[in-house]
N, C-alpha and C positions, 0 to 999 in steps of 0.2 A: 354177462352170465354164461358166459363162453364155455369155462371151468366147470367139472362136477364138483368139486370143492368149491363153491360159493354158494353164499347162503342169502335166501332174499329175506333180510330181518325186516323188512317194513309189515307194516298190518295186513297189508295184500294177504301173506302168511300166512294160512289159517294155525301153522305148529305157531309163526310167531306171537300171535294173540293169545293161544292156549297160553305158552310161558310166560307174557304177561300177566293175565287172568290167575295161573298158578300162586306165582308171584304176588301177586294183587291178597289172593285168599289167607295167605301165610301175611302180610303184613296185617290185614284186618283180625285176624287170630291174634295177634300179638297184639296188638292196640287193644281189643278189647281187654287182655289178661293185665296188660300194664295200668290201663285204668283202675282196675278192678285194687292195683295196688296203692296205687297212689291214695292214699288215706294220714290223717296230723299224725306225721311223729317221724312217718318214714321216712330211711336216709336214701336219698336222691343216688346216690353212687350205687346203692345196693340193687337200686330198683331198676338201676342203667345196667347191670351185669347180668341180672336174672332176664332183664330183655332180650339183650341180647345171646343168652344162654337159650331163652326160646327160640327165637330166631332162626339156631344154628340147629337144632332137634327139627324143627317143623322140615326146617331145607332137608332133613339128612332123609325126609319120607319120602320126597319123589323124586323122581329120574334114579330112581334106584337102578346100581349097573350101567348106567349110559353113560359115555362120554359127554357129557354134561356140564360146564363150568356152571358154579352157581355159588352164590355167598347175600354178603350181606350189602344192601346197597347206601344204606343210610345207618349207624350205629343208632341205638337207641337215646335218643336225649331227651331229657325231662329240667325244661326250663322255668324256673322263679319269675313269681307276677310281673317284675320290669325289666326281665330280658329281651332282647330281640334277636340275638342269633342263639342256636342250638347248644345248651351248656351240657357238660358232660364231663365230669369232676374225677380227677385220677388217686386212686387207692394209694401214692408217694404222698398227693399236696394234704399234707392231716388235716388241716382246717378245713377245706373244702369238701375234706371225706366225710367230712362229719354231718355238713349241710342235709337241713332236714323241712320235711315241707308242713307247713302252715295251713291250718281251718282259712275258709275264705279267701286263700290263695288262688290267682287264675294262673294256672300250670299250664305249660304247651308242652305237649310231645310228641318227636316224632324219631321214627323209624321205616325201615325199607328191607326187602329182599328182591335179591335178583338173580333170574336163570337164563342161562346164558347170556348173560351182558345185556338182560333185559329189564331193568332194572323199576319198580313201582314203591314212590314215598308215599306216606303219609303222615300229617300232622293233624292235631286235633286241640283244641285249647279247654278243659275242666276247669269248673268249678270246686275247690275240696272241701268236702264235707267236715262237720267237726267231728269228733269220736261219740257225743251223744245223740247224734241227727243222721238217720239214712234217708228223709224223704222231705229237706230242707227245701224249702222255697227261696229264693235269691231275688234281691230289692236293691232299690237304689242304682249306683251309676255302676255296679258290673251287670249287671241285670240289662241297661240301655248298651254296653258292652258286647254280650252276647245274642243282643238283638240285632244291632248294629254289623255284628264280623259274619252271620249267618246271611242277611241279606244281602251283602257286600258283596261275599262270595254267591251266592245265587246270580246275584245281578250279572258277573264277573264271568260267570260261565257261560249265559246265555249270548253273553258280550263277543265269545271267541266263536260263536256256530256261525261259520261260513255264510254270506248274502244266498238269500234263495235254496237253500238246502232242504228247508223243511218247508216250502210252500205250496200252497194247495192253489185250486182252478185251472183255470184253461193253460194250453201251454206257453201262449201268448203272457200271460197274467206271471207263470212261473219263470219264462225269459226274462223279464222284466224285475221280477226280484232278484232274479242271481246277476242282471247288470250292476246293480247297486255295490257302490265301494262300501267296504267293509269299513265297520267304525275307523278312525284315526287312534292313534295312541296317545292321546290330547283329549278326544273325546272320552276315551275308557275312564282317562284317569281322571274327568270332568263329572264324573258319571256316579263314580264309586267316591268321589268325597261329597255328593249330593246326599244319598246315604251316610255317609258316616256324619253329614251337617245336623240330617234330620235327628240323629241320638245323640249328638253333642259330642262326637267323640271325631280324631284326627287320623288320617291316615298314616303308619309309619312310611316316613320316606324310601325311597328305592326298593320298593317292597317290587320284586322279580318274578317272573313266571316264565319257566324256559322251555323251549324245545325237547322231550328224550329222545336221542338216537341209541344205538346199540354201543354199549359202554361209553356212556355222555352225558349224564345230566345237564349238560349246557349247555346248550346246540348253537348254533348260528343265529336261531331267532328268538326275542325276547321280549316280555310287553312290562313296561316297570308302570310300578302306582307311584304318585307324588314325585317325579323323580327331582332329583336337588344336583350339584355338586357339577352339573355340565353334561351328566349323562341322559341317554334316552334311550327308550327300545327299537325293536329291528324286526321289521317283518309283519307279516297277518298269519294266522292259524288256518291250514290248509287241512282238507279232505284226506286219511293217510298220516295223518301226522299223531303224532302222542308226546303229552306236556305234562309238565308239572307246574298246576294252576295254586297259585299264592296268595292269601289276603293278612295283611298286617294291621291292627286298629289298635288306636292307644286313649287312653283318658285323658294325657300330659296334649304335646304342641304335634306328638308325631317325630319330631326330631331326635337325633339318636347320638349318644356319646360312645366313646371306649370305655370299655370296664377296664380296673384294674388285676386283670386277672389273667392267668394264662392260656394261650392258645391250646385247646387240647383237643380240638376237631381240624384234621388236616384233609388233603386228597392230592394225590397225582396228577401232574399235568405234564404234556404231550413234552416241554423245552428236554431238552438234553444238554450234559454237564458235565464235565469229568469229577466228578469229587475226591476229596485228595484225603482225608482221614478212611479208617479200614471200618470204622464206627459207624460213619456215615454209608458208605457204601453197604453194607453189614442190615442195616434198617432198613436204606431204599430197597435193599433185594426183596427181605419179608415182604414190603409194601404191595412192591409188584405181583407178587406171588400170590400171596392172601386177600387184598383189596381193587387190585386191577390201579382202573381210575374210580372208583366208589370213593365217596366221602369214609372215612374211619376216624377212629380217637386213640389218643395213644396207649389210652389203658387194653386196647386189642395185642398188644403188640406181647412178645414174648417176654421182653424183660424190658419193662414199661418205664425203669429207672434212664436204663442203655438205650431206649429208645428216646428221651427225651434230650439226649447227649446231641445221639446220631440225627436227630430232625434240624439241627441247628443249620449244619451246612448245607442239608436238603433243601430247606427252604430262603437258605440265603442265595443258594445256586439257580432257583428259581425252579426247581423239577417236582418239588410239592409247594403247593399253596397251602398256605396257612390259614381259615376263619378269624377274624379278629374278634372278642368276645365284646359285644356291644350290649347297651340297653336304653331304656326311654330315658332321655335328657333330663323328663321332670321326676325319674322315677317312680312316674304312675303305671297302672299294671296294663300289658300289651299282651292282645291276642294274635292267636297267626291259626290260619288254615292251611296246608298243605295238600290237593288231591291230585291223583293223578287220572288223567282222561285220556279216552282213543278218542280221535275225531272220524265217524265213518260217513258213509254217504247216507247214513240211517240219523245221523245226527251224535250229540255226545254219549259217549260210554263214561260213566266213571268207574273207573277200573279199581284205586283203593281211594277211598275218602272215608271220613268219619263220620260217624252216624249221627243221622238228623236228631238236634235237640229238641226236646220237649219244651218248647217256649212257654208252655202255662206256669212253669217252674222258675219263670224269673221273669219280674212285674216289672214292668216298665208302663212311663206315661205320655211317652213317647212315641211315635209311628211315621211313615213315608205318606207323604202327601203329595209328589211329586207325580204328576201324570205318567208322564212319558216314560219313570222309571217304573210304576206301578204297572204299566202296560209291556213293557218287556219283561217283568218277572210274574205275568202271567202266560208268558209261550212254554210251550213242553221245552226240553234239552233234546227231545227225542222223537221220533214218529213211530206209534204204535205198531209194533210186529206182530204179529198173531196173537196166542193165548198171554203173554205177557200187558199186554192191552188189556184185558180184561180183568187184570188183579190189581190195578191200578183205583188209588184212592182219589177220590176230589179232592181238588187244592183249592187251599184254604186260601183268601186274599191276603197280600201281605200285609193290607192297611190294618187287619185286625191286632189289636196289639197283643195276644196271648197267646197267638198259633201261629205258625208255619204251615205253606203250603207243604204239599211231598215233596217237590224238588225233583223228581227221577231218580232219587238216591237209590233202589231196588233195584233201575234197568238196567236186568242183566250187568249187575256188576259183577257178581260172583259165580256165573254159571261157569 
């Protein structure tokens, strides 16, 4: 920190937490409006441009005048019940323009904005209503679904709070909790298909939860669920740090195929390349310019036809990665959570997550019966700070099967 030109981005920051926080409020803005769209009939492409049309209006209200970088960190996607990665359908491919969503469809969507290369996603998985029902009650196995992918993630969060962080008594008592190692990535992922056993539903594989650094959604450390294919994660969730926490549940085995369909979510990576078409070069420029290393889709791009030319050698060269468009093997419908958390010495923040479901709204016969996991999804995420502590609701046990506890989903997420 030698330089007056360096910038300390970590959470120490208090500007850097503001512009997450920022960041944070402008994603949850958007989510709630793109929900509010998602209703039978709607075409999926339409609802992905107006998102991200808000997206770019909300950014353009603060840091007015500053030299400021700021955009979009995640393009807005809105994914079909048996998708598993983020689909996002281009205004050229006609058939896919056309795609439209379905009553009873479980939709995942998610989007991000970022300031100053500080970037905060969120995903959220609906229910859609049919066009004659605003206050439909949901039954059956999406119902054990959305009971399943809420607790998952509860469970999942509490999973990453540092040993001893939030312990009470003597200080002997609290030495003693922060000696304890931190779950294993074997246990997490031991933990959270217990949960998904109890509803009958399977973990999707390599479901990832990564490190955020400043312009990095993929940090060096990572905690994957189910992992398959040879891979594992890296690291524990430290004091200081900020992630984007993942949960993926499926009705099918969990397991995940290629779709046949085009790549249309791409992002930047660090390789370098010479590329030898003026097309390709021509693309990579806008990329760098307009999206950094942020995830984008090609329907951002200026001329979305030339853009689809120009990503060819980009990603053959290795200097953008490509998403490959996947979905559930058995083609049953898969939920995914996306939030993003500070981890402070106060315990977790979550900065943008989606808003707690109303579980009396989908009947399940189903519940957690698991001691141990019943006993961890009864600790706060957080330790009460002054007046915020006192607008805090009791939490409900998870073992009831209609309710949700609170979760901390209010702390201070959006001040």
């Amino acid at each position: 920190m030698s330089e007056n030109t360096e910038v300390d981005y970590t959470i120490n920051n208090p500007d850097t937490l503001t512009k997450y926080k920022t960041a944070a409020q402008i994603s949850h803005k958007v989510l709630e409006a793109v929900t509010g769209w998602c209703v039978e009939g709607a075409k999926i492409l339409e609802l992905c441009q107006k998102g991200d049309q808000l997206l770019e209006e909300e950014l353009g209200k603060v840091y007015k005048g500053k030299k400021v970088p700021k955009g979009i960190s995640h393009p807005t996607t809105i994914s079909p019940s048996s998708h598993v990665t983020p689909y996002t359908p281009l205004v050229s491919d006609k058939e896919e323009a056309e795609t439209t969503i379905k009553a009873g469809e479980v939709i995942k969507i998610q989007l991000g904005a970022q300031i100053d290369g500080l970037g905060t996603i969120v995903g959220d998985t609906i229910v859609v209503p049919s066009k004659d029902s605003t206050d439909q009650v949901v039954e059956g196995r999406v119902a054990d679904l959305i009971h399943a992918t809420y607790y998952a993630n509860e469970l999942l969060l509490r999973l990453m709070i540092p040993p001893g962080l939030l312990a009470s008594g003597t200080e002997e008592e609290k030495q003693k909790a922060a000696a304890e190692k931190p779950p294993t990535q074997a246990k997490i992922s031991s933990l959270i298909e217990k949960v998904a056993k109890a509803y009958d539903v399977s973990v999707v594989e390599n479901t990832t939860s990564w490190l955020f650094e400043h312009n990095e959604i993929e940090g060096n450390k990572k905690i994957i669920l189910s992992p398959s294919g040879g891979v594992k994660g890296e690291g524990t969730p430290e004091v200081g740090e900020v992630w984007g926490v993942e949960v993926g549940l499926s009705l099918g085995s969990g397991k995940v195929k290629t779709l046949p369909l085009r790549p249309t979510l791409h992002r930047r990576t660090t390789t370098t390349y010479i590329l030898k078409r003026p097309s390709s070069r021509q693309t990579l420029s806008e990329i760098q310019k307009k999206f950094g290393t942020f995830p984008f889709s090609l329907r951002q791009l200026d001329d979305e036809k030339a853009g689809k030319v120009g990503i060819v050698e980009c990603v053959r060269g290795g200097v953008v990665r490509q998403y490959e468009p996947s979905g559930d093997a058995d083609n049953q419908p898969v939920s995914r959570l996306l939030t993003t958390i500070a981890i402070t010495k106060n315990g977790i923040t979550r900065l943008a997550a989606g808003p707690t479901p109303d579980l009396s709204k989908f009947k399940t016969d189903k519940k957690i019966e698991d001691e141990e996991i019943l006993k961890i999804l009864e600790q706060p995420l957080a330790r009460s700070t002054g007046s915020k502590g006192k607008n805090k609701k009791k939490k409900k046990k998870p073992a009831k099967k209609a309710e949700g506890e609170d979760g901390n989903n209010g702390e201070s997420d959006e001040e």
